[in-house]
N, C-alpha and C positions, 0 to 999 in steps of 0.2 A: 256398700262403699260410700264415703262419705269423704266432700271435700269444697273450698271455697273458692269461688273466681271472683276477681274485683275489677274495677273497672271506674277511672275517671274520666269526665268528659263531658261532650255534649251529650243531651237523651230528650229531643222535644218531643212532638206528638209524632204520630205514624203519619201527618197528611203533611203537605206544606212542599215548598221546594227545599231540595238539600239532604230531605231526612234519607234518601238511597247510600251518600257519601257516609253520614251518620251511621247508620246502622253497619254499612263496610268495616265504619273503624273498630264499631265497638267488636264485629265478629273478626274484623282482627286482631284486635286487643285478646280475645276468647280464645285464637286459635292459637297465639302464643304459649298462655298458660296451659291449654291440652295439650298440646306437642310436650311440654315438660312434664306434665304427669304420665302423660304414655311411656315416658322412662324411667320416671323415678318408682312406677308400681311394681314390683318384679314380676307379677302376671303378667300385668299389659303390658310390660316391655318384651316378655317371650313371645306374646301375641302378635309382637308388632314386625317380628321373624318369622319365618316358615318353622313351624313347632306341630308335636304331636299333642294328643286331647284321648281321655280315654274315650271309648263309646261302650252305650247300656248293654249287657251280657243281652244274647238272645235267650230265650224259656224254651223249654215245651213242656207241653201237657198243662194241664190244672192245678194251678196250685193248690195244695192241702190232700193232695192226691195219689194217689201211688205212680208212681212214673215220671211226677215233673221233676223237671232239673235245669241246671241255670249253671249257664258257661262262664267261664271265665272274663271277664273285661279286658279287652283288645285297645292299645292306642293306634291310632287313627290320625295318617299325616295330614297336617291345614297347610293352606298358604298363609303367608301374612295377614291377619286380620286389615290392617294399611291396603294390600295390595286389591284383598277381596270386596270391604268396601269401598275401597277409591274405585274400582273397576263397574262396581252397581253405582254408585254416585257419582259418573264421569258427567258432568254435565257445565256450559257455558267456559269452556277452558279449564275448568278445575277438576280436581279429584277428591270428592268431600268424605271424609271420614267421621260420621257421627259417635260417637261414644255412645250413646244410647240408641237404639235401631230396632228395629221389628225385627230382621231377621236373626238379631239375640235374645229376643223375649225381653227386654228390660224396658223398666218406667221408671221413671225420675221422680222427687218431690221437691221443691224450691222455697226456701226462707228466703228472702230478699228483704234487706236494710237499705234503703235509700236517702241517703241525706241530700238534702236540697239549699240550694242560695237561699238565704232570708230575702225580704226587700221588696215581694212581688205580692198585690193584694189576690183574694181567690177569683175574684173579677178580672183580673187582669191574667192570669194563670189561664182563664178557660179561654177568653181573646183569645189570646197568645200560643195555644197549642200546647199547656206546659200544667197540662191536671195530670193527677197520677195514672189512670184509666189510661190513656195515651201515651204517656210517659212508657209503661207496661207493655203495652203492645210494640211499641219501637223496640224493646227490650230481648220480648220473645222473639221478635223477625229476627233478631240477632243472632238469636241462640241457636236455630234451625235453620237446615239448609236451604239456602235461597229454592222460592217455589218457583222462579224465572230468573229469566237474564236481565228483566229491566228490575230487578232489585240488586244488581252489582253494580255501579257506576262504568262509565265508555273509560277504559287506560287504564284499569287498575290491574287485568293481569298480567300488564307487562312489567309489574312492579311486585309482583307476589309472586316471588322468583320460588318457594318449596314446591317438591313434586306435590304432595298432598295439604288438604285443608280440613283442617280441625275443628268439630261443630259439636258442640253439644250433646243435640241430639235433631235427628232425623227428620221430624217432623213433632210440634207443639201439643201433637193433641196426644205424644208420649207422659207429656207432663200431665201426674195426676193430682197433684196438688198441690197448693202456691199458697204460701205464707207472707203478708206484705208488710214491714214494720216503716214509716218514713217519721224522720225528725230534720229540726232543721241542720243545716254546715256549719260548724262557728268555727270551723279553725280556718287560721289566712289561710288564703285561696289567690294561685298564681295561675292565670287559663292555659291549662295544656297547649302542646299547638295542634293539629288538626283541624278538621270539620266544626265552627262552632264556635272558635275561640273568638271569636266577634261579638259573641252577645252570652256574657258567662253568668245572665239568667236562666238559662238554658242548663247548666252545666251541673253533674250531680259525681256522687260517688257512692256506689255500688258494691255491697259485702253479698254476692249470694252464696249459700250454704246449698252445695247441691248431694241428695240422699238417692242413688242408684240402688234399683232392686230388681229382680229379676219376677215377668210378672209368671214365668211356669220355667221351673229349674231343669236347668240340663247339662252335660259335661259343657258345655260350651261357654255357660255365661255364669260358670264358678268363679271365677278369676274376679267376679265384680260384687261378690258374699264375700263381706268382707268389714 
């Protein structure tokens, strides 16, 4: 499965005050655009219902053998994909729905294009908290589930009114391989509002091409071969 998320805004480093609210945005911005692909895939929108899945016939005996034999394939009711992993990812007020997760065998690979404000020397970039190394890591905190609660900012779920939250993937170290292209911004640039919009050296725009694969196949995580 193969698809893009974009993303403009602030993206400084991973240290500094503020970057909690930052990364909020950007994994709200993220959970926007998955909640629209959970419906627009016709797999993962049956997923995202109480649906059936076939499971692997049972054998017996030895294959190439005189007496094995191999039943038929049974479907086999799910809950909601939504329900099952908001229920395992209930954590700080939310219900996080990873798209990519260990308990579906899947691994991600990530092209990222990063365009950046011109204006800022590479000396002043490293000051400032605003090299690409850093830049990246605020990036992935984004992409996976918060690892605590002091990565959500205090008030925001009472403003992130969906039962479920839409993440990427589960945890970063899904991602098995990350492609980084950066050039500069040259088209005008108006500072979004949000987190950030105060210092629009800070500010980038973000093409990632995300490649799901399933890292051992099973009736479960067909829907994402594709």
């Amino acid at each position: 499965m193969e698809f893009r998320l974009l993303f403009t805004g602030s993206m400084k480093s991973g240290q500094g005050r503020g970057v909690a609210e930052e990364k909020h945005a950007i994994r709200k911005s993220i959970h926007k655009q998955l909640a629209k692909l959970w419906q627009a895939v016709p797999d993962l929108k049956m997923r995202s219902e109480a649906h059936s899945i076939l499971s692997a016939p049972p054998t017996r005996g030895t294959p190439g053998q005189v007496g094995f034999t191999v039943t038929t394939a049974a479907a086999t009711h799910r809950e909601s994909l939504w329900k099952t992993l908001g229920d395992n990812f209930d954590r700080c007020g939310y219900k996080f729905v990873p798209l990519v997760s260990k308990q579906l065998n899947l691994t991600c690979g990530l092209d990222v294009l990063l365009l950046q404000r011109d204006g800022a020397s590479p000396l002043r970039r490293a000051v400032d908290g605003t090299d690409i190394d850093n830049r990246l890591k605020t990036l992935f905190d984004a992409l996976q589930i918060p690892q605590n609660c002091q990565e959500i900012p205090a008030g925001t779920k009472e403003a992130d009114e969906e039962p479920y939250f839409f993440c990427l993937v589960e945890d970063d170290c899904l991602v098995t391989d990350v492609k980084v292209t950066t050039d500069r911004w040259l088209a005008p640039y108006s500072p979004p509002p949000g987190p950030g919009a105060a210092h629009p050296e800070n500010c980038v725009h973000a093409v990632i091409t995300v490649r799901v694969r399933p890292s051992v196949f099973s009736f479960e995580n067909l829907a994402f071969v594709t």
